[in-house]
C-alpha positions as CSV (number, residue, x, y, z in Angstrom):
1,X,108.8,144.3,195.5
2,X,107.1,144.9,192.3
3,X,105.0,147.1,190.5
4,X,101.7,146.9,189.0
5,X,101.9,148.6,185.1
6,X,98.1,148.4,182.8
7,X,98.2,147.9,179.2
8,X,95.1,148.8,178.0
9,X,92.2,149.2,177.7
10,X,93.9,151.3,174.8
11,X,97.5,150.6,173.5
12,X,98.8,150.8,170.8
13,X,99.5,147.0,170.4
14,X,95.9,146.0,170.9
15,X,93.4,147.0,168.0
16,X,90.5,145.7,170.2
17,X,90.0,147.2,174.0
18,X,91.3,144.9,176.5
19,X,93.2,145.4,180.0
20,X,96.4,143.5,180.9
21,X,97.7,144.7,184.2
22,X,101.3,143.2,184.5
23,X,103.2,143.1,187.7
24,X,107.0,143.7,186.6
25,X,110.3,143.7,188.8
26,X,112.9,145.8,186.4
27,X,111.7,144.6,182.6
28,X,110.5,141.3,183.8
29,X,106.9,140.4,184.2
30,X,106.3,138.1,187.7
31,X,102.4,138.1,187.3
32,X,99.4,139.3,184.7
33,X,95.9,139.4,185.0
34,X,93.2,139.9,181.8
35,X,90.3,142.7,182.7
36,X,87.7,142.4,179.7
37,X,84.2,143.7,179.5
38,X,85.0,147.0,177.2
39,X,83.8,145.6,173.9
40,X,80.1,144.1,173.9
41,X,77.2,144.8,171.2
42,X,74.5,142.9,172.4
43,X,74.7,140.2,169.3
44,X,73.2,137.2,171.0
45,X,70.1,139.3,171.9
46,X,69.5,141.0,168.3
47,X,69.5,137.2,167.0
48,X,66.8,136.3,169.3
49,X,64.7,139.1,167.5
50,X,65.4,137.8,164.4
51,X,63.3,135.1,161.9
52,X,65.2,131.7,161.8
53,X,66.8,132.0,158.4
54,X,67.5,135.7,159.0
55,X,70.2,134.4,161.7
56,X,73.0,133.7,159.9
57,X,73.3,137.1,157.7
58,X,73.9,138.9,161.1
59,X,75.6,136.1,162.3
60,X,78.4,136.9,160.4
61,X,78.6,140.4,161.4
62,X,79.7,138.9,164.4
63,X,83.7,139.0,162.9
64,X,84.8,140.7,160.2
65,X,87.7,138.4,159.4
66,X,86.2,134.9,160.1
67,X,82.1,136.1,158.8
68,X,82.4,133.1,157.3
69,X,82.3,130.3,159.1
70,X,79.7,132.5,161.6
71,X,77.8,132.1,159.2
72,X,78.4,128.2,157.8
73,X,77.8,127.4,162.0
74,X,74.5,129.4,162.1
75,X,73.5,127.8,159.0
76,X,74.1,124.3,160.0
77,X,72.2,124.8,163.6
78,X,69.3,126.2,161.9
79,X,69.1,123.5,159.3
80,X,69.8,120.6,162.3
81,X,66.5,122.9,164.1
82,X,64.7,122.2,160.8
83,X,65.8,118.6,160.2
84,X,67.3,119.3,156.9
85,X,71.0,118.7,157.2
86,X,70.7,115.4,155.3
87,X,69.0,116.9,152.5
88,X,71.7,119.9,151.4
89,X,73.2,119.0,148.2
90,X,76.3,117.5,147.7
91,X,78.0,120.4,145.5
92,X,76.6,123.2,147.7
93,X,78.7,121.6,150.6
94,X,81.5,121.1,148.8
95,X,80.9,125.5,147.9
96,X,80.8,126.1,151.3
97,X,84.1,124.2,152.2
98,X,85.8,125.9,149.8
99,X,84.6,129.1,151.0
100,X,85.4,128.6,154.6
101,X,89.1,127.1,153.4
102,X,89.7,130.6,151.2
103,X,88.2,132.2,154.6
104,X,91.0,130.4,156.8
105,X,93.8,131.2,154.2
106,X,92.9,135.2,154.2
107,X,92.6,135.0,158.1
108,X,95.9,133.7,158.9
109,X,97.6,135.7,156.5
110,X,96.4,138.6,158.0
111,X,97.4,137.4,161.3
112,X,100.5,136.3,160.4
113,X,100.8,140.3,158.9
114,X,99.7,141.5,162.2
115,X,101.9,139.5,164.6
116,X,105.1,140.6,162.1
117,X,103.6,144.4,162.8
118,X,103.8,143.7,166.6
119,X,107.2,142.5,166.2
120,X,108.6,145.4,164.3
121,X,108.6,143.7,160.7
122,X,106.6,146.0,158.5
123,X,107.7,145.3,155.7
124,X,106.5,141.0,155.8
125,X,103.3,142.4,157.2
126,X,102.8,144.7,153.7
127,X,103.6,141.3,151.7
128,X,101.5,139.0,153.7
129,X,98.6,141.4,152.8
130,X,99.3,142.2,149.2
131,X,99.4,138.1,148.9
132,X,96.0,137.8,150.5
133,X,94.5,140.2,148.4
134,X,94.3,137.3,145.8
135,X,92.1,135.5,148.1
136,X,90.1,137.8,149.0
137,X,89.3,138.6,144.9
138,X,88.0,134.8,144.8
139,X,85.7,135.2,147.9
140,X,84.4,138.2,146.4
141,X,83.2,136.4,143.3
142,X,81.8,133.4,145.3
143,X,79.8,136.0,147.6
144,X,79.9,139.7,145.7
145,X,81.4,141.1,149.0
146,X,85.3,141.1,149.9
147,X,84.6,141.1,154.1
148,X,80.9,139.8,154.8
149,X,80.4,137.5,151.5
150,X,77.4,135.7,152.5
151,X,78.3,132.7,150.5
152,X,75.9,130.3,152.2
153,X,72.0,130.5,152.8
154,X,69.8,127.7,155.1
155,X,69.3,124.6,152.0
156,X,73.1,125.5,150.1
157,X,74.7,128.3,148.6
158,X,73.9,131.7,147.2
159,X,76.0,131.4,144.2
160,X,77.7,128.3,142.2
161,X,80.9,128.0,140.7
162,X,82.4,128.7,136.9
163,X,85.1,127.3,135.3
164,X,86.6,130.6,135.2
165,X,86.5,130.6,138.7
166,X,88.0,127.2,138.9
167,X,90.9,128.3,136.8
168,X,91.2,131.1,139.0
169,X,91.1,129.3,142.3
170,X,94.0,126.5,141.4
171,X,96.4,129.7,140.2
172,X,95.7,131.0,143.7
173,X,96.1,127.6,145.1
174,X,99.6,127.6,143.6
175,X,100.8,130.9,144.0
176,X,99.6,130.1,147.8
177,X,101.9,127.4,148.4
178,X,104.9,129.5,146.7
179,X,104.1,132.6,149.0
180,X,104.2,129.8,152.1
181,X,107.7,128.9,151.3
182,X,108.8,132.0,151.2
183,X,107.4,132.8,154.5
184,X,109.0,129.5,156.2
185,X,112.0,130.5,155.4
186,X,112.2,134.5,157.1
187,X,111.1,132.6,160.0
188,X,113.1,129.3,159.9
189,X,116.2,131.6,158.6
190,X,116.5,135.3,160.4
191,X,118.5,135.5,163.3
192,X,116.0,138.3,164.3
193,X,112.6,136.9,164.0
194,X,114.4,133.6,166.0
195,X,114.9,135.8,168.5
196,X,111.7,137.6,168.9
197,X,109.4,134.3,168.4
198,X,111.4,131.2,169.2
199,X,111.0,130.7,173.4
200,X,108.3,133.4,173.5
201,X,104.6,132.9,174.4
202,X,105.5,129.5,175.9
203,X,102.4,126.8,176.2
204,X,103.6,123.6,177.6
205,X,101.4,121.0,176.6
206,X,99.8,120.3,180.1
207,X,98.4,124.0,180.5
208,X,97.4,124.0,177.0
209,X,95.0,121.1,178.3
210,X,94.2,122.7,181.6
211,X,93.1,125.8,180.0
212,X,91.1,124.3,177.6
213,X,92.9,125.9,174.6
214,X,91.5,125.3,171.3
215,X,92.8,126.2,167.5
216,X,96.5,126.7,166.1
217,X,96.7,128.0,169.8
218,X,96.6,124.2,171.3
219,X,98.0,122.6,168.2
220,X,100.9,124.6,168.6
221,X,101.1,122.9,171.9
222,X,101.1,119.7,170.4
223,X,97.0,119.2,171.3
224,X,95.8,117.5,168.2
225,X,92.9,119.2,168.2
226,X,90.6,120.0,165.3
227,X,87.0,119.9,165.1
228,X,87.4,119.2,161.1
229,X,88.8,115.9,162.2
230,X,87.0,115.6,165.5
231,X,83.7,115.8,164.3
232,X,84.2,115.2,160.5
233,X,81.4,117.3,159.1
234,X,81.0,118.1,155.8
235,X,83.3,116.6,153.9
236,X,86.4,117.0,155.8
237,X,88.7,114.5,155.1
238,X,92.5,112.7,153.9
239,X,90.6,112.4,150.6
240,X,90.0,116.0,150.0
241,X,93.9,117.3,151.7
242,X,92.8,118.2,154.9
243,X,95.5,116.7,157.4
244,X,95.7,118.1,161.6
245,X,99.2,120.2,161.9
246,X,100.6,120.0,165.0
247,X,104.1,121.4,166.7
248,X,106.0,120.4,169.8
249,X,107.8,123.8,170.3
250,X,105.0,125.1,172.4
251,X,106.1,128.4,171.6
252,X,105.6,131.9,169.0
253,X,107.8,130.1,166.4
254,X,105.2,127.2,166.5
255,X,102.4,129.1,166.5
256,X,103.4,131.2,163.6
257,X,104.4,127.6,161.8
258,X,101.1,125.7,162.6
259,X,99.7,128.4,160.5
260,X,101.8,128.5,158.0
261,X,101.4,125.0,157.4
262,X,97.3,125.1,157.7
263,X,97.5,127.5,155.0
264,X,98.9,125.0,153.0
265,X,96.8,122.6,153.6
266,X,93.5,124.9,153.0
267,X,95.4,125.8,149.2
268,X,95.3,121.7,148.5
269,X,91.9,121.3,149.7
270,X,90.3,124.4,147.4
271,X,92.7,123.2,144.5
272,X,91.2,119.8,144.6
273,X,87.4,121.3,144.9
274,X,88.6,123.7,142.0
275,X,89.3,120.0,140.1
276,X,86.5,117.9,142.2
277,X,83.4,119.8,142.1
278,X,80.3,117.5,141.6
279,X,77.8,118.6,139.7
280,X,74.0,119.2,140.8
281,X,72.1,121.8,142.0
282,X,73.5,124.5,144.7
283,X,70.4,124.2,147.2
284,X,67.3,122.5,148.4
285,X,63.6,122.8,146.9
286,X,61.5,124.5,147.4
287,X,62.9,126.5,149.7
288,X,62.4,127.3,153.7
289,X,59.8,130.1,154.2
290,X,61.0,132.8,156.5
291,X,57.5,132.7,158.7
292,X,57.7,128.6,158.9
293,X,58.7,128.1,162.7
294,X,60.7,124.9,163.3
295,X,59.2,122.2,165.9
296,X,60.1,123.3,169.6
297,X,63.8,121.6,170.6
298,X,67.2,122.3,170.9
299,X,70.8,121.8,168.8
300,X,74.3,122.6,168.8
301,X,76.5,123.2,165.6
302,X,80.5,123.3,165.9
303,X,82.9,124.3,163.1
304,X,86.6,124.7,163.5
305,X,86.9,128.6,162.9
306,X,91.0,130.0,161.9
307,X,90.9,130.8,165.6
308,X,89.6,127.4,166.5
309,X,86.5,125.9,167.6
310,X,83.2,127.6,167.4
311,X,80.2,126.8,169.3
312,X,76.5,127.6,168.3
313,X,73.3,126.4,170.8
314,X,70.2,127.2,169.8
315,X,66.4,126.9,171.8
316,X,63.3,126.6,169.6
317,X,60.4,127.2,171.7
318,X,58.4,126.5,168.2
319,X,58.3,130.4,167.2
320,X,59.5,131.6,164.1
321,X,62.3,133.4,165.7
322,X,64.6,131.9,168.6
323,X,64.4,131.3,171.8
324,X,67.7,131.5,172.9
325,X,71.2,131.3,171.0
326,X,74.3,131.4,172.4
327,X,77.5,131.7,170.6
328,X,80.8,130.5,172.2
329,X,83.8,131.7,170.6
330,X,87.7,130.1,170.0
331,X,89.1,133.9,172.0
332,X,87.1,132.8,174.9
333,X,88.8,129.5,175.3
334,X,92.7,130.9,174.5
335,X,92.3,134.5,176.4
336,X,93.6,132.9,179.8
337,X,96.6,131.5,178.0
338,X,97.9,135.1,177.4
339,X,98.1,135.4,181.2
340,X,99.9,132.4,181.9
341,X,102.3,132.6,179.1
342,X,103.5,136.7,179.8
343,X,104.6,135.5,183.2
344,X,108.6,135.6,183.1
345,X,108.7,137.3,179.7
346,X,109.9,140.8,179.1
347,X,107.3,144.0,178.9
348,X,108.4,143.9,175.3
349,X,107.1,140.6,174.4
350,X,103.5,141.2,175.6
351,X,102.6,142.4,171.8
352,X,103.8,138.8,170.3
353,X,102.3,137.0,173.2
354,X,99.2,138.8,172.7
355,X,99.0,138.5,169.2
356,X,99.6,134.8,169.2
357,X,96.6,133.9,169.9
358,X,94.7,135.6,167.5
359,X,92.8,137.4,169.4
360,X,88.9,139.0,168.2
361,X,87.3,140.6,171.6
362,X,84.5,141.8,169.6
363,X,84.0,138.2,169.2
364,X,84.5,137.0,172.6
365,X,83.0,139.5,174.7
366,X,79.3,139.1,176.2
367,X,77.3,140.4,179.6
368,X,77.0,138.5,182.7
369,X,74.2,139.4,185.0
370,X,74.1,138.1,188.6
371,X,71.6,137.2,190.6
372,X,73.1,138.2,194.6
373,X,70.0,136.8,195.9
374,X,68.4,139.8,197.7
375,X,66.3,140.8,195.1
376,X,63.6,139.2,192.9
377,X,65.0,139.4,189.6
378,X,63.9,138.2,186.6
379,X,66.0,135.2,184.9
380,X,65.2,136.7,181.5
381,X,65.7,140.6,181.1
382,X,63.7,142.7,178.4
383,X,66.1,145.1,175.5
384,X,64.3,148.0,177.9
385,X,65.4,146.2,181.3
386,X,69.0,146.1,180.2
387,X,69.5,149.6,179.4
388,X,67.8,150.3,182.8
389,X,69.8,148.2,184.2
390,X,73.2,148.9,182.4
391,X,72.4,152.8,183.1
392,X,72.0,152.5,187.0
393,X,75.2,149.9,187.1
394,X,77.5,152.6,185.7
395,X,75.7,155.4,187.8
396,X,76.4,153.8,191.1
397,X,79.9,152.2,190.0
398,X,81.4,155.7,188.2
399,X,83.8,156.5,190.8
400,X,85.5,152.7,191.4
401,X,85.5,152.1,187.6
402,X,87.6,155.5,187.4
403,X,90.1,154.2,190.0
404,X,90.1,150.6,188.2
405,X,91.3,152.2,185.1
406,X,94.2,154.4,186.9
């Protein structure tokens, strides 16, 4: 007979709060369950209070290591709400692709830092974050900030492109590819990072489906899936570099290599923008008014985020401020995962398995209200009404939630 051990809400291998309460018999884990709801800021509902083309600069306060693309998918709902997609120039798309490729270099080099942390290898994490330091010196100068740049705006970009920037992109580009190499080979080479990543976080291909996986999480369960090539938006294509990686391990090792190999693929595609870049102007005139309120409907915008697919909606009920948004995000699809893939692993290998699938709870948390039916409720609840209502909640539930947590 087992017995039931937490990790979390607060561990020291989780640097968001989230519950994982194993069942182990001796070292070996027979069954795990996720318990969320620790983390949640109310970001849906601030950008309902907000004007249109305010959305997308506290969009991307939404992450801190992917602000980018927040804020490239906010933009291109709002500009589908405006009918204006088709009119975005042609070199402020090919800006904001190579900001959201830098953007998807720096993120999985800092993951790739973090899940070497987990394992025990400091020392790879310190040079997988001195390297993306060079990446994050180019985003600064496209955006003038090194974690929230703001590089886009609704109609283009904020800021074009020198040559001196160019120059500077295709030697990060190369030194990129160099650092990659370097990286394949601790991996491909030491008997001990084998050990901790090769048959670890297992995926087979089947669940990866079933669970609706989505990023280098499913793609390292050989699930070709990438909304880059699935929808094709911007200019996303074999003529620009961009290729779909996929691995058949199923596994940590694959994982860890899928994004290995996506960074590669992100330092060809900003190389050949750095040699590419058309020429014209960086947005659309004259410019949308902040009080101009779009004709009433509804959209959806999808990028492929580092993590994987992200999912805007958006309601216009012909205000100057939306209805409704609602912002689906790549941790909510891979969370489950984590269960299935601890079961028959070792309490030790939690960390990795966690940390595989790049986990942002800040991201993925929200609040779900249910109706039980014996009250009249209203379907839409005030700021006011949810503080109420939040208060009360913990009030009446303080005593269970202190047992929960024990």
């Amino acid at each position: 007979m087992g017995m039931y051990v937490p990790l979390g809400p607060f561990h020291p291998a989780f640097k968001e709060p989230l519950s994982i309460k194993i069942k182990i018999e001796g070292e070996t884990i027979v069954d795990a369950e996720i318990d969320m709801g620790y983390n949640h800021r109310g970001i849906e509902k601030i950008l309902e209070k907000r004007l249109w083309v305010s959305v997308p600069f506290i969009a991307e306060h939404i992450c801190g290591i992917c602000s980018g693309v927040h804020q490239m998918t906010a933009i291109m709902g709002i500009e589908r709400i405006y009918d204006i997609e088709d009119k975005i120039p042609e070199r402020a798309i090919w800006i904001r692709v190579l900001g959201l490729e830098l953007e998807r270099i720096h993120s999985h080099l800092l993951w790739l830092g973090i899940a070497l942390h987990e394992a025990g290898f400091d020392t790879i994490f310190m040079l997988t974050w001195r390297d993306r330091e060079r990446v994050l010196d180019v985003l600064e100068i496209l955006g003038g900030r090194r974690v929230v740049y703001s590089i886009g705006r609704v109609g283009g970009v904020r800021y074009d492109v020198d040559d001196k920037t160019k120059k500077m992109i295709i030697d990060v580009a190369n030194f990129i590819r160099e650092r990659c190499k370097v990286y394949k080979k601790y991996f491909e080479e030491d008997p001990t990072l084998l050990a901790r990543f090769r048959n670890v976080s297992v995926l087979p291909t089947s669940v990866a489906k079933g669970l609706n996986t989505v990023g280098p999480t499913a793609r390292a369960s050989n699930v070709p899936y990438d909304i880059r090539e699935e929808d094709g938006y911007y200019i996303y294509g074999p003529d620009i570099g961009y290729r779909t990686i996929v691995r058949k391990e199923c596994d940590a090792f694959a994982k860890v290599m899928v994004r290995i190999e996506e960074v590669e693929v992100s330092a060809d595609i900003i190389e050949h923008i750095a040699k590419n870049l058309p020429s014209g102007p960086i947005e659309i005139k004259p410019k949308v008014p902040h009080m101009k309120a779009p004709a009433p409907g509804e959209v959806i915008a999808r990028m492929e985020a580092p993590r994987g697919e992200l999912f805007y909606y958006y309601k216009s009920d012909g205000k100057p401020y939306p209805y409704r948004v609602k912002v689906r995000t790549p941790t909510l699809s891979n969370i489950l995962s984590v269960a299935y893939m601890a079961k028959g692993e070792y309490i030790a290998d939690v960390p990795v398995t966690f940390a595989s699938i790049d986990p942002c709870i800040a991201c993925m948390e929200r609040v779900l209200i249910i109706d039980d039916g014996k009250h009249r409720k209203p379907k839409r609840m005030t700021w006011s009404e949810l503080i109420r209502y939040s208060k009360k909640w913990f009030k009446q539930n303080l005593s269970w939630l202190k047992q929960e947590r024990l």
